[in-house]
SEMAR-494541 format. One record per residue (C-alpha): residue in one letter; chain; x, y, z. Coordinates in nm, 2 decimals. Layout:
N
<site><type>a</type><mol>A</mol><X>X</X><Y>Y</Y><Z>Z</Z></site>
...
# end
This chain:
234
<site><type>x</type><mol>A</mol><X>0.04</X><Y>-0.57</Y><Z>-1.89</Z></site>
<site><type>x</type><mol>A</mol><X>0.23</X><Y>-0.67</Y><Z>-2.19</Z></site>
<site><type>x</type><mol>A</mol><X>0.58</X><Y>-0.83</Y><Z>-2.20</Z></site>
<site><type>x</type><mol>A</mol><X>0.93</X><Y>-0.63</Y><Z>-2.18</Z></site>
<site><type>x</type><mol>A</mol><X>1.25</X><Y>-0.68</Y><Z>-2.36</Z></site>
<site><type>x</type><mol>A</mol><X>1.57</X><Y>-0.63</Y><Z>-2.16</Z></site>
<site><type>x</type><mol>A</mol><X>1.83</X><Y>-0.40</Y><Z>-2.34</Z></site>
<site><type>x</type><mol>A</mol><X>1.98</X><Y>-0.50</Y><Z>-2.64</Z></site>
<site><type>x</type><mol>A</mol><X>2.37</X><Y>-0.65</Y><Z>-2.64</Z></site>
<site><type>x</type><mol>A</mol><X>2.65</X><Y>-0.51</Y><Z>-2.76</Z></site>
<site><type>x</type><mol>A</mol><X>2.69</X><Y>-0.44</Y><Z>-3.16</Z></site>
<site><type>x</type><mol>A</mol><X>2.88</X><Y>-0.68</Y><Z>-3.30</Z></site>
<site><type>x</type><mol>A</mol><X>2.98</X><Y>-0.47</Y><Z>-3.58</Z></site>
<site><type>x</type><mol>A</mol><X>2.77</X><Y>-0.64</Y><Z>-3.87</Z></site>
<site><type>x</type><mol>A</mol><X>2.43</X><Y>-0.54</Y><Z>-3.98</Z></site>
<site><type>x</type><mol>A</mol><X>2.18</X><Y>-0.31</Y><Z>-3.79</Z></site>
<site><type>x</type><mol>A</mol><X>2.21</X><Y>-0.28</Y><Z>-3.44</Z></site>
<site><type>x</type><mol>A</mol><X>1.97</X><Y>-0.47</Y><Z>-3.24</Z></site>
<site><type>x</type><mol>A</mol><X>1.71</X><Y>-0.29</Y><Z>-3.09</Z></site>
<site><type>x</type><mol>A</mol><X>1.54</X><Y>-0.53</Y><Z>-2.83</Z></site>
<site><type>x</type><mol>A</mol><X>1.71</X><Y>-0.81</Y><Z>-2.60</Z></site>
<site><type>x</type><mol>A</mol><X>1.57</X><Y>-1.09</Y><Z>-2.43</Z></site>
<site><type>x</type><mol>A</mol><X>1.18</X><Y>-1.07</Y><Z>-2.40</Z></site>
<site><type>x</type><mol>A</mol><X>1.03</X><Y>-1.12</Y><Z>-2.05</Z></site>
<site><type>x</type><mol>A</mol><X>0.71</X><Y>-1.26</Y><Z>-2.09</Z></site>
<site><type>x</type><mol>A</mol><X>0.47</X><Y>-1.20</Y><Z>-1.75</Z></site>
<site><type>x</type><mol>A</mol><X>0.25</X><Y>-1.47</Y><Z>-1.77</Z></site>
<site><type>x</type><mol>A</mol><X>0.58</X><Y>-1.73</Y><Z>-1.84</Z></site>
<site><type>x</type><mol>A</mol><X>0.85</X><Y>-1.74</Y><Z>-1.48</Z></site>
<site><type>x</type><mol>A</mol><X>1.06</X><Y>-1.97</Y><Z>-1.78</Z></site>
<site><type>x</type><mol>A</mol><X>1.16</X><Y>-1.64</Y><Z>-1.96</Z></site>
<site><type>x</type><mol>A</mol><X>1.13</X><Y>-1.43</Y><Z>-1.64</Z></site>
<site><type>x</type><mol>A</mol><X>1.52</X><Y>-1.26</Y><Z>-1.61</Z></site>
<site><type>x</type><mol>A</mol><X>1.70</X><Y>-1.27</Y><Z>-1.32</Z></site>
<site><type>x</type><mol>A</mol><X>1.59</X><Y>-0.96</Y><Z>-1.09</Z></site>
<site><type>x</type><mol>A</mol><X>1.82</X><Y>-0.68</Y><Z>-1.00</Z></site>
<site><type>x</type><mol>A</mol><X>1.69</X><Y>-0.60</Y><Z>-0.64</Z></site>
<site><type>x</type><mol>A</mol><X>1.49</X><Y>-0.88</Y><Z>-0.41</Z></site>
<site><type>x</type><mol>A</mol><X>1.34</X><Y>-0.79</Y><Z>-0.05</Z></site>
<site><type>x</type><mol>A</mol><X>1.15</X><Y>-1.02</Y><Z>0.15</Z></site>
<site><type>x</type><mol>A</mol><X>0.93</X><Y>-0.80</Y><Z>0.39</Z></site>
<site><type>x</type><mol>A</mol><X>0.83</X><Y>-1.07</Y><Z>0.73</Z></site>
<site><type>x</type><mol>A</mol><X>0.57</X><Y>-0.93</Y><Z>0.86</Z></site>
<site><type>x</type><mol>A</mol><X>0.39</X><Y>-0.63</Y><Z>0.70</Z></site>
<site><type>x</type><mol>A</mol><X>0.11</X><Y>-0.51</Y><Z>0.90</Z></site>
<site><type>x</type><mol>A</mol><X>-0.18</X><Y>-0.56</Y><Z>0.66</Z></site>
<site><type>x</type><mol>A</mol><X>-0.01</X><Y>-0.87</Y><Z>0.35</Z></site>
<site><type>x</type><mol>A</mol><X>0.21</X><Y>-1.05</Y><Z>0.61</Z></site>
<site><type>x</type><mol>A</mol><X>0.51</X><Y>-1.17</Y><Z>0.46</Z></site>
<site><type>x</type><mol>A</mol><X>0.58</X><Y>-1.04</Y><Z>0.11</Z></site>
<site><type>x</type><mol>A</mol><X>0.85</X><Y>-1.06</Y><Z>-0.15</Z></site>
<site><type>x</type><mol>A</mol><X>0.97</X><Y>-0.79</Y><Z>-0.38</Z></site>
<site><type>x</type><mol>A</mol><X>1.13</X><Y>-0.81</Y><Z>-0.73</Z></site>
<site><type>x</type><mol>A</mol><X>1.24</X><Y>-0.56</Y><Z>-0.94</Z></site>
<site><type>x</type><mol>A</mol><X>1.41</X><Y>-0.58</Y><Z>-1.29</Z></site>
<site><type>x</type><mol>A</mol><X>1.59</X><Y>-0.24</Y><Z>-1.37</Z></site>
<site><type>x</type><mol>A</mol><X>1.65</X><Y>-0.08</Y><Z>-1.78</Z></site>
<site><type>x</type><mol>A</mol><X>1.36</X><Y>-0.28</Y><Z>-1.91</Z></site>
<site><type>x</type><mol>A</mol><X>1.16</X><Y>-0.12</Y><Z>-2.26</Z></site>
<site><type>x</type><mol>A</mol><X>0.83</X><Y>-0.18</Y><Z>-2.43</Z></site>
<site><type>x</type><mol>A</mol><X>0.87</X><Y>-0.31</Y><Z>-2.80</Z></site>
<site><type>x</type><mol>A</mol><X>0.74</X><Y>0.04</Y><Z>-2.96</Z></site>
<site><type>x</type><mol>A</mol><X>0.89</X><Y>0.29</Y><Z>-2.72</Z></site>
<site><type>x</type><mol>A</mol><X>1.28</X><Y>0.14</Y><Z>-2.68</Z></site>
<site><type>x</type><mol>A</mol><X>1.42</X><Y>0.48</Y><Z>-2.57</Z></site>
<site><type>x</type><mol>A</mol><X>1.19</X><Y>0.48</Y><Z>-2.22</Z></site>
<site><type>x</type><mol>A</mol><X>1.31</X><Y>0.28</Y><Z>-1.96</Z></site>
<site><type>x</type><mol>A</mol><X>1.04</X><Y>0.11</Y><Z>-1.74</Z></site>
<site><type>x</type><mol>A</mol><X>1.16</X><Y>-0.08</Y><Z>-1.43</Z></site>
<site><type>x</type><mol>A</mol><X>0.97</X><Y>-0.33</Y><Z>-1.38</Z></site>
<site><type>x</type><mol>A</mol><X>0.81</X><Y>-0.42</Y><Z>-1.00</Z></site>
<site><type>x</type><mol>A</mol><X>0.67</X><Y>-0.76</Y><Z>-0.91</Z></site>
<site><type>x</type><mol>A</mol><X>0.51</X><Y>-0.78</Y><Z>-0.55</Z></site>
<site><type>x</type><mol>A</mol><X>0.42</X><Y>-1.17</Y><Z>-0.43</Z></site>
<site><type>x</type><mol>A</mol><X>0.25</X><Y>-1.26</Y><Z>-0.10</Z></site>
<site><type>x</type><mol>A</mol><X>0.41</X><Y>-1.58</Y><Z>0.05</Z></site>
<site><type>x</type><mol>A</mol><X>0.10</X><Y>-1.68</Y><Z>0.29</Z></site>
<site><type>x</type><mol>A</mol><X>-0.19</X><Y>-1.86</Y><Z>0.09</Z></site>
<site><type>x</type><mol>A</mol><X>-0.56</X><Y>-1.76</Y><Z>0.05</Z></site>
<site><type>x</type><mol>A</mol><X>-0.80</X><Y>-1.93</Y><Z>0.27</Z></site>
<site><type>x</type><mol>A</mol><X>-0.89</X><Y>-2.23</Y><Z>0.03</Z></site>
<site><type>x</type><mol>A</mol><X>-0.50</X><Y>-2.32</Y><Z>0.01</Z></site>
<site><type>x</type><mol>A</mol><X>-0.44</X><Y>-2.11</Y><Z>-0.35</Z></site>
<site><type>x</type><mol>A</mol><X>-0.16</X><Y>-1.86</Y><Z>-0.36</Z></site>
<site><type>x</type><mol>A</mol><X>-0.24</X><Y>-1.50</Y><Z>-0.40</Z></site>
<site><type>x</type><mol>A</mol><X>-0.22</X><Y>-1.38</Y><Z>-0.73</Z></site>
<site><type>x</type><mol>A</mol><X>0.08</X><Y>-1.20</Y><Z>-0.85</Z></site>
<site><type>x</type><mol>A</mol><X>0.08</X><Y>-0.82</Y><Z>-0.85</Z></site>
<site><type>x</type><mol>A</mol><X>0.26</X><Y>-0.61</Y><Z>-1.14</Z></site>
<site><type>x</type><mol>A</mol><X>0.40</X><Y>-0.28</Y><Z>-1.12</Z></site>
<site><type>x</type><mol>A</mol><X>0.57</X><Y>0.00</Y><Z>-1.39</Z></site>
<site><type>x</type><mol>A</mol><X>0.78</X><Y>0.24</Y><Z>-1.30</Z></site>
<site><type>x</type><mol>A</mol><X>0.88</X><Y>0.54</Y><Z>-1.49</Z></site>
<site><type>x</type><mol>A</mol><X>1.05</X><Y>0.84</Y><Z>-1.40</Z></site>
<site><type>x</type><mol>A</mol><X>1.40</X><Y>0.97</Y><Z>-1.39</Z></site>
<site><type>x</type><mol>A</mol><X>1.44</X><Y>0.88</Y><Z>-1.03</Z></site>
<site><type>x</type><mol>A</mol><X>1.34</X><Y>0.54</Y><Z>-0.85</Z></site>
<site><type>x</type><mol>A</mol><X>1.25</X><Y>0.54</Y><Z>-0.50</Z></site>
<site><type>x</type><mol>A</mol><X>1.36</X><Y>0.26</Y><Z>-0.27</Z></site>
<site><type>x</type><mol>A</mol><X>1.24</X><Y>-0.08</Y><Z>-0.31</Z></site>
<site><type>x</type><mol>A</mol><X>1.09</X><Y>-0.08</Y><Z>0.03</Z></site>
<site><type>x</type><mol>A</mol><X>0.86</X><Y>0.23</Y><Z>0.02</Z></site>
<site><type>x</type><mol>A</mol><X>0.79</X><Y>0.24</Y><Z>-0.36</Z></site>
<site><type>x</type><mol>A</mol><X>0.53</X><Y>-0.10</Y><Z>-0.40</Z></site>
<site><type>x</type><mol>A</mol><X>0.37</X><Y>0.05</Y><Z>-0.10</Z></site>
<site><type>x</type><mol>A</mol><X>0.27</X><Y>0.35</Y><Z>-0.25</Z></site>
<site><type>x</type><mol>A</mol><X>0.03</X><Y>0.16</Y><Z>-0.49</Z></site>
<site><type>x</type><mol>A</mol><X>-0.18</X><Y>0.08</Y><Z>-0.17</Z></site>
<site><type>x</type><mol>A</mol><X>-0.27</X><Y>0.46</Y><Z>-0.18</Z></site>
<site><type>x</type><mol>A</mol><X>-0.40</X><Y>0.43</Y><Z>-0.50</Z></site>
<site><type>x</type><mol>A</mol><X>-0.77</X><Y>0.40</Y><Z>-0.43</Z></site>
<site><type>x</type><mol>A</mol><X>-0.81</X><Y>0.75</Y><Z>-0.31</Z></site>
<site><type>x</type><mol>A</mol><X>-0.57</X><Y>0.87</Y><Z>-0.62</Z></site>
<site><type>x</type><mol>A</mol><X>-0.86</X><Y>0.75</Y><Z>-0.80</Z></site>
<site><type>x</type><mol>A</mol><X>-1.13</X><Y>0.91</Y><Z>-0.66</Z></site>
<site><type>x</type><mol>A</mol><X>-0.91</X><Y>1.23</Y><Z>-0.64</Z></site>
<site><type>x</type><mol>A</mol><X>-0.95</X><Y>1.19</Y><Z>-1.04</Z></site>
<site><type>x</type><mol>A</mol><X>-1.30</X><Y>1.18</Y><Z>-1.04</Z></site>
<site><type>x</type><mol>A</mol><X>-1.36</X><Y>1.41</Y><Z>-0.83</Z></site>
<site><type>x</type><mol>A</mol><X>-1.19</X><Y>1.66</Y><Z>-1.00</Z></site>
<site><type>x</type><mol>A</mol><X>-1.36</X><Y>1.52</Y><Z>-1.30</Z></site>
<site><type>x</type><mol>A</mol><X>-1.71</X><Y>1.55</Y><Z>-1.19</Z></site>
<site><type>x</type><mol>A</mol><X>-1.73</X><Y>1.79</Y><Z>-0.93</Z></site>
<site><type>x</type><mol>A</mol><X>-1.44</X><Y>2.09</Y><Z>-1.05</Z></site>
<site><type>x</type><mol>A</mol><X>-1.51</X><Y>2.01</Y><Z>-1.43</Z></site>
<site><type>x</type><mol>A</mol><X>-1.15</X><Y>1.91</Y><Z>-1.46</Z></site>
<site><type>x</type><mol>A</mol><X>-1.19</X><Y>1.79</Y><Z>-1.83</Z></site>
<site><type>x</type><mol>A</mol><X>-1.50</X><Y>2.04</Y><Z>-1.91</Z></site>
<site><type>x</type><mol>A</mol><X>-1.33</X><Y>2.34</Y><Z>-2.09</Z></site>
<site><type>x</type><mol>A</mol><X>-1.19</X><Y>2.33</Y><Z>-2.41</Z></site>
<site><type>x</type><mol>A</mol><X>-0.83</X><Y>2.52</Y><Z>-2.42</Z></site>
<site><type>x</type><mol>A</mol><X>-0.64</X><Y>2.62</Y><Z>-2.71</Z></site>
<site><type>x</type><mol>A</mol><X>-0.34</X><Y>2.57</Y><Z>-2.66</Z></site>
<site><type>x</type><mol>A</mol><X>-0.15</X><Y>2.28</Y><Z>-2.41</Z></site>
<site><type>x</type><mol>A</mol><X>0.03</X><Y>2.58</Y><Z>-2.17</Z></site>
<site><type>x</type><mol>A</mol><X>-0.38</X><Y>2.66</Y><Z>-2.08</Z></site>
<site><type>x</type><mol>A</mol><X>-0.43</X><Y>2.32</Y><Z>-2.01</Z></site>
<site><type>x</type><mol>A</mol><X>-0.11</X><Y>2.30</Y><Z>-1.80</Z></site>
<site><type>x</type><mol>A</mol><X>-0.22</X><Y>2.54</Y><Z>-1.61</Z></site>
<site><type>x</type><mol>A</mol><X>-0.57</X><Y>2.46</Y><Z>-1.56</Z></site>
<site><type>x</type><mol>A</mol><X>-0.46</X><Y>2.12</Y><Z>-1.46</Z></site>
<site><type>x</type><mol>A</mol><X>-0.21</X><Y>2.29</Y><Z>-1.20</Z></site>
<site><type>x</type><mol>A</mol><X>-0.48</X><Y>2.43</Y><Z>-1.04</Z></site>
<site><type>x</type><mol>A</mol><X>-0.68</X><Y>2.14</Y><Z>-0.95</Z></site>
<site><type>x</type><mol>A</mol><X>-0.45</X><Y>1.99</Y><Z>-0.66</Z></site>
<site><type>x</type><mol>A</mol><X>-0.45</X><Y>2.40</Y><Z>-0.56</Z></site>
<site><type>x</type><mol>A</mol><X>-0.87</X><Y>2.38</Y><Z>-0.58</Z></site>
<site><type>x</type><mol>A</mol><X>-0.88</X><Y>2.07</Y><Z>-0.34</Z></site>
<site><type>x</type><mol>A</mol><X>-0.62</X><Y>2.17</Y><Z>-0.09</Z></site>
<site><type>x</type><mol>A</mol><X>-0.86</X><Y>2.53</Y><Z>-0.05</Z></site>
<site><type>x</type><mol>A</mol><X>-1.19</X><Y>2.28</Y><Z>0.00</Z></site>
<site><type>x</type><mol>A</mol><X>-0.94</X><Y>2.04</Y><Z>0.26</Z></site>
<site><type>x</type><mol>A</mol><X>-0.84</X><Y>2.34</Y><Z>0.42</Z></site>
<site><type>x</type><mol>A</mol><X>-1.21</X><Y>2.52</Y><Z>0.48</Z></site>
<site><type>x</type><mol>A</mol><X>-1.38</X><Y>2.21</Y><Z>0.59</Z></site>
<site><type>x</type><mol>A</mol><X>-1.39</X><Y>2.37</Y><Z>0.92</Z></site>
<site><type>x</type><mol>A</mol><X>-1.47</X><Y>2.72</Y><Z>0.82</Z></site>
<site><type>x</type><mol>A</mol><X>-1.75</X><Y>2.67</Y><Z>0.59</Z></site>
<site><type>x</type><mol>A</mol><X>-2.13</X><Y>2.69</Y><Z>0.68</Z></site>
<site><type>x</type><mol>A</mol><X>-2.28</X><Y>2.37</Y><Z>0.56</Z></site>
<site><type>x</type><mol>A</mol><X>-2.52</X><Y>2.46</Y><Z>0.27</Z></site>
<site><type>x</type><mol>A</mol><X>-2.76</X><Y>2.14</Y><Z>0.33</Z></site>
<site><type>x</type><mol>A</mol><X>-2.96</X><Y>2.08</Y><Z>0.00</Z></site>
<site><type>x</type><mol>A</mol><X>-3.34</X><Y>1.97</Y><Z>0.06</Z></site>
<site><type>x</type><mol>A</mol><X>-3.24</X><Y>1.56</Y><Z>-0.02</Z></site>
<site><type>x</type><mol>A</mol><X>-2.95</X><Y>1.55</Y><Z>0.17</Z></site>
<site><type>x</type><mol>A</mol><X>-2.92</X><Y>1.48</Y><Z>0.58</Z></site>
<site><type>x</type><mol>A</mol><X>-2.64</X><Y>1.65</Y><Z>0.75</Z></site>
<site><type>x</type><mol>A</mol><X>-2.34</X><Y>1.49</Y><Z>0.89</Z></site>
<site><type>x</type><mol>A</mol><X>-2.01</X><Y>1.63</Y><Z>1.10</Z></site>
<site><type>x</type><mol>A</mol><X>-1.72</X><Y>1.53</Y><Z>0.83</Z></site>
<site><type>x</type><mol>A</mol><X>-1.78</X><Y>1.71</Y><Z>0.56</Z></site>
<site><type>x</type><mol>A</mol><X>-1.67</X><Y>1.52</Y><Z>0.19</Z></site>
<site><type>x</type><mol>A</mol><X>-1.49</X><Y>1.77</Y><Z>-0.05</Z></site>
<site><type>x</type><mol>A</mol><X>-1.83</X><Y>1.80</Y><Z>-0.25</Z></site>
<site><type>x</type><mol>A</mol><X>-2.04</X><Y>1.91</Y><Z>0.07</Z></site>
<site><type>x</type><mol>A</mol><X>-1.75</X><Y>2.15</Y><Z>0.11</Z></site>
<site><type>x</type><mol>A</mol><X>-1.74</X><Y>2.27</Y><Z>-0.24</Z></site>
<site><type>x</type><mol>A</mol><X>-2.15</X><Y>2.35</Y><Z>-0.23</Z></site>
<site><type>x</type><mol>A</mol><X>-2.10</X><Y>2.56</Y><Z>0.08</Z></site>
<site><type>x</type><mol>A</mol><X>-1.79</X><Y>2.78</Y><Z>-0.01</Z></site>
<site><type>x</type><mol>A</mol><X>-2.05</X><Y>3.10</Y><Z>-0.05</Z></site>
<site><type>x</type><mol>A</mol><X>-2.04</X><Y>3.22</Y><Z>0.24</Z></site>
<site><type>x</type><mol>A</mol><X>-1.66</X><Y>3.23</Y><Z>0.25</Z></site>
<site><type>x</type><mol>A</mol><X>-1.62</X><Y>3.36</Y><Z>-0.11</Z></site>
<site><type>x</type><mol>A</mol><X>-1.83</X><Y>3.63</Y><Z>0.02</Z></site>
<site><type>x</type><mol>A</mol><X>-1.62</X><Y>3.72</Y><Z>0.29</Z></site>
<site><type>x</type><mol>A</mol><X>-1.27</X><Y>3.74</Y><Z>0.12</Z></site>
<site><type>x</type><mol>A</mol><X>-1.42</X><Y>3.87</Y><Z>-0.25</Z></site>
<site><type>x</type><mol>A</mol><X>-1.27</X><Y>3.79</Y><Z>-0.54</Z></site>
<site><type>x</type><mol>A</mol><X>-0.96</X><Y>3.87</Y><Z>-0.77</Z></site>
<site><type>x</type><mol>A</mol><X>-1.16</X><Y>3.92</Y><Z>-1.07</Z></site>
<site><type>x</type><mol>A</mol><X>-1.24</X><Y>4.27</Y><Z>-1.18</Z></site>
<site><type>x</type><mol>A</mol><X>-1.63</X><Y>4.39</Y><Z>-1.17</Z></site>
<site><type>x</type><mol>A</mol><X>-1.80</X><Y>4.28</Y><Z>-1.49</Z></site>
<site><type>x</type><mol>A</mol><X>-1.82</X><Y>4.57</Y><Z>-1.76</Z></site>
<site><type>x</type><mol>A</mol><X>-2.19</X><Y>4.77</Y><Z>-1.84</Z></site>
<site><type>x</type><mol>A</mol><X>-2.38</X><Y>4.62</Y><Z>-2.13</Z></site>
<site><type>x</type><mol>A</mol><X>-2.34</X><Y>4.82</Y><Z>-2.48</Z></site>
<site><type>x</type><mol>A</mol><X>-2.17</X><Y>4.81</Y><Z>-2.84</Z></site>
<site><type>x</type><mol>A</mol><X>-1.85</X><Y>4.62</Y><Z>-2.85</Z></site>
<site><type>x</type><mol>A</mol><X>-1.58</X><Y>4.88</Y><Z>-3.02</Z></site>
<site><type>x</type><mol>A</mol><X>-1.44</X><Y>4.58</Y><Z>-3.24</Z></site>
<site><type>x</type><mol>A</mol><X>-1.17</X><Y>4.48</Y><Z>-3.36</Z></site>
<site><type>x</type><mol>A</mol><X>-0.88</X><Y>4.79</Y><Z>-3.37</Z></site>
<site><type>x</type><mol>A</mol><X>-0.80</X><Y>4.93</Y><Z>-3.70</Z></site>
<site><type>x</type><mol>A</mol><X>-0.40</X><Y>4.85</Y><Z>-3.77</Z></site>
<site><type>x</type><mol>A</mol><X>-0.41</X><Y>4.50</Y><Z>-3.54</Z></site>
<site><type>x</type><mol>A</mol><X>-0.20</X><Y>4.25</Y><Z>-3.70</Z></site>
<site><type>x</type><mol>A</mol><X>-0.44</X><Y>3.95</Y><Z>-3.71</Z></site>
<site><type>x</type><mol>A</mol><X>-0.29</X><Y>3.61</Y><Z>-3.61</Z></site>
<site><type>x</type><mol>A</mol><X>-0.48</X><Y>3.27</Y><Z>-3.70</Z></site>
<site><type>x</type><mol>A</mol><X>-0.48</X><Y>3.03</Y><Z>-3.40</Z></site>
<site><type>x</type><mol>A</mol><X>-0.23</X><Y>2.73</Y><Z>-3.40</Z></site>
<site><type>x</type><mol>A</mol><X>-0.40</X><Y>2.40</Y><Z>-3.51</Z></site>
<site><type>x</type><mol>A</mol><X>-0.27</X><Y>2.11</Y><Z>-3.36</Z></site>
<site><type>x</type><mol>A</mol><X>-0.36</X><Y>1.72</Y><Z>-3.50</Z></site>
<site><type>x</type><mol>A</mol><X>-0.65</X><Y>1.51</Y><Z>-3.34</Z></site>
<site><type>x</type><mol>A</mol><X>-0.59</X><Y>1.23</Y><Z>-3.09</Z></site>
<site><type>x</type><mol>A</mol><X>-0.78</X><Y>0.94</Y><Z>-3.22</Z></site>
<site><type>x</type><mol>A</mol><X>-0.81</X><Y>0.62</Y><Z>-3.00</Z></site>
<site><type>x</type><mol>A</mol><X>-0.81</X><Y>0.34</Y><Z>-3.26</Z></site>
<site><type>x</type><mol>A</mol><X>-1.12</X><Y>0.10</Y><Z>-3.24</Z></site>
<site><type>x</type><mol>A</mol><X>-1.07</X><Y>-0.25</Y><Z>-3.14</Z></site>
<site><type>x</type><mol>A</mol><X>-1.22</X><Y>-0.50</Y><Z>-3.33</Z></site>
<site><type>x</type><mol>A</mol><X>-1.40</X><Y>-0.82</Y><Z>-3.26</Z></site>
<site><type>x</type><mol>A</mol><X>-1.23</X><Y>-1.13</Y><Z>-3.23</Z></site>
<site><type>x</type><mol>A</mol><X>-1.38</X><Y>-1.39</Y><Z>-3.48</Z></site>
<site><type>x</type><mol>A</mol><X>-1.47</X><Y>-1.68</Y><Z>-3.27</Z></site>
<site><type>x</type><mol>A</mol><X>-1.27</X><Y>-2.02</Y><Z>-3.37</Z></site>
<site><type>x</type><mol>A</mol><X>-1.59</X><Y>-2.20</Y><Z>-3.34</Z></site>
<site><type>x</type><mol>A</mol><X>-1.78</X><Y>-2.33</Y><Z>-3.60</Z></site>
<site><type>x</type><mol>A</mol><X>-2.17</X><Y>-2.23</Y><Z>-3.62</Z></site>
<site><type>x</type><mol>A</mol><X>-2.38</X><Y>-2.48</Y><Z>-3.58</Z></site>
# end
């Protein structure tokens, strides 16, 4: 995680206003600020005692009008060879900030956020389609969380559908789920309308006003290139 300038200090009235104020560097406590909000948990269930800084109104160097609060989580017992636990980092962004005491928690959770994301990746072709335009993609998107509270919801409806390589089990995952939902879509039907009888497409109506498609610029990720190596060749 790179380092975070505080907010800049009052104008003075000469020259142009400063943009950045004191930088916080992560990896140096020396330029670390003093922190807004400090907890010190006893006993938590699973980290034992823990401390909790935050530092509130802080900015990265290229995006000064988003505030980032910045979240630094520190377990007080050692590891088991006498070394302290390394520090753990946390960015928050949002227009409202939970409470210091529930919101470094919520990172915990973040292992099955992830495999939420591929999930939806792999197994409901989340990325797959290419929209036009970013309200389709909105609303693609929107339906994911919809798709995977439907397959949470019929794990107990559904007839498992048990390919020839797998074994069966009693909890279904969300994929076993997903490959047995036939028998259920059969049941309730579907929304969409019957599909029309093959023949000559009419074309394109005589007076329609034509309208080219809005062309929006390409997201390129910039290539990183290869540190030269300040060693000499031998």
């Amino acid at each position: 995680m790179p380092g975070k300038w505080s907010a800049p200090p009052a104008y003075s009235g000469r020259g142009r206003p400063r943009k950045h104020g004191q930088k916080m560097r992560l990896n140096g406590p020396s330029t670390w600020l003093q922190a807004d909000n400090v907890i010190e948990i006893d006993e938590h269930s699973q980290l034992g005692q823990v401390r909790v800084s935050q530092w509130l109104d802080l900015h990265f160097y290229r995006a000064t009008e988003h505030r980032v609060n910045l979240i630094l989580v520190e377990r007080m017992k050692p590891m088991s060879n006498g070394q302290p636990f390394p520090p753990l980092w946390l960015a928050w962004v949002g227009e409202r900030t939970l409470p210091l005491e529930t919101v470094w928690f919520k990172y915990l959770r973040r292992f099955g956020v992830d495999h939420w994301y591929r999930f939806v990746k792999q197994r409901l072709h989340w990325t797959l389609p290419n929209l036009r335009t970013p309200e389709q993609s909105e609303r693609w998107s929107d339906l994911m969380p919809l798709m995977s509270w439907q397959l949470w919801l019929a794990r107990d409806l559904v007839v498992e559908n048990i390919l020839p390589w797998q074994s069966a089990t009693i909890n279904l995952t969300p994929g076993r789920v997903a490959q047995s939902m036939l028998s259920i879509l059969v049941d309730i039907g579907t929304p969409a309308q019957l599909p029309k009888h093959r023949g000559k497409s009419p074309g394109w109506a005589k007076g329609k006003v034509r309208t080219k498609a809005p062309c929006y610029p390409t997201v390129k990720k910039r290539v990183s290139r290869r540190k030269k190596s300040s060693r000499l060749a031998v």
